[in-house]
C-alpha positions in Angstrom: 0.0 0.0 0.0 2.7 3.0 0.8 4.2 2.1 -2.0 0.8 2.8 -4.3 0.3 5.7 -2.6 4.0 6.9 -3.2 3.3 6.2 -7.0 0.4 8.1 -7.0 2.2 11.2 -5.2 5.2 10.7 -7.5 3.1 11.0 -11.0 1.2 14.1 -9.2 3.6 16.5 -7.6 6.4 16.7 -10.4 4.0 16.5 -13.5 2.6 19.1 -12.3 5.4 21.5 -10.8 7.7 21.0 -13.8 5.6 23.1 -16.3 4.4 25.9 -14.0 8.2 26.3 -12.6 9.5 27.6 -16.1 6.2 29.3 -16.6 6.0 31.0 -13.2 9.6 32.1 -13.9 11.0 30.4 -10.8 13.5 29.1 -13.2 15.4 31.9 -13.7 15.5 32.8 -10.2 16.7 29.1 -9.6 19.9 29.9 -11.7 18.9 28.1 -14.9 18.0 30.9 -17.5 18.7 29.0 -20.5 15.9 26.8 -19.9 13.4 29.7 -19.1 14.9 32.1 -20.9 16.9 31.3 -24.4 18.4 34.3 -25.5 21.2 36.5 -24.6 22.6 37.2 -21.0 21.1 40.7 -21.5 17.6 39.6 -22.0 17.0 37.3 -18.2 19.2 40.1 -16.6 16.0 42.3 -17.9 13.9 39.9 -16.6 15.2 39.9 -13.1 15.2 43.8 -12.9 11.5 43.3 -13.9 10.6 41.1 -11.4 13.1 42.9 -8.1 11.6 46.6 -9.3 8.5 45.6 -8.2 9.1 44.0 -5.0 11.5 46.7 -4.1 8.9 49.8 -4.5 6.5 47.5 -2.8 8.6 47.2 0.3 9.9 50.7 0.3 5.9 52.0 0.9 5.4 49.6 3.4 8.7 50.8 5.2 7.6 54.5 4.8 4.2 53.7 5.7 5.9 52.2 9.0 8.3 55.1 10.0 
């Protein structure tokens, strides 16, 4: 029986958290931007300025807010 049950977790968790990874973008956060992103060095360091901007002005308010 555990062994069933660790099939069926096995052919659930990874079949599904392999395509969203890439899509989500995780992937290039991960360290692997040839797989989510293939094209020049210039174009997943854009990508990661795009995705820490956000965050950064995000936290910056909630700081000021704070203070």
């Amino acid at each position: 029986m555990p062994g069933s049950m660790n099939n069926w977790s096995t052919n659930s968790a990874p079949v599904k958290s392999y395509p969203i990874l890439p899509v989500s973008g995780i992937a290039v956060i991960g360290g692997s931007p040839k797989i989510a992103v293939p094209g020049p060095k210039h174009a997943w360091q854009k990508v990661s300025i795009e995705i820490a901007q956000p965050d950064h002005g995000q936290r910056d308010h909630l700081l000021s807010e704070k203070e």
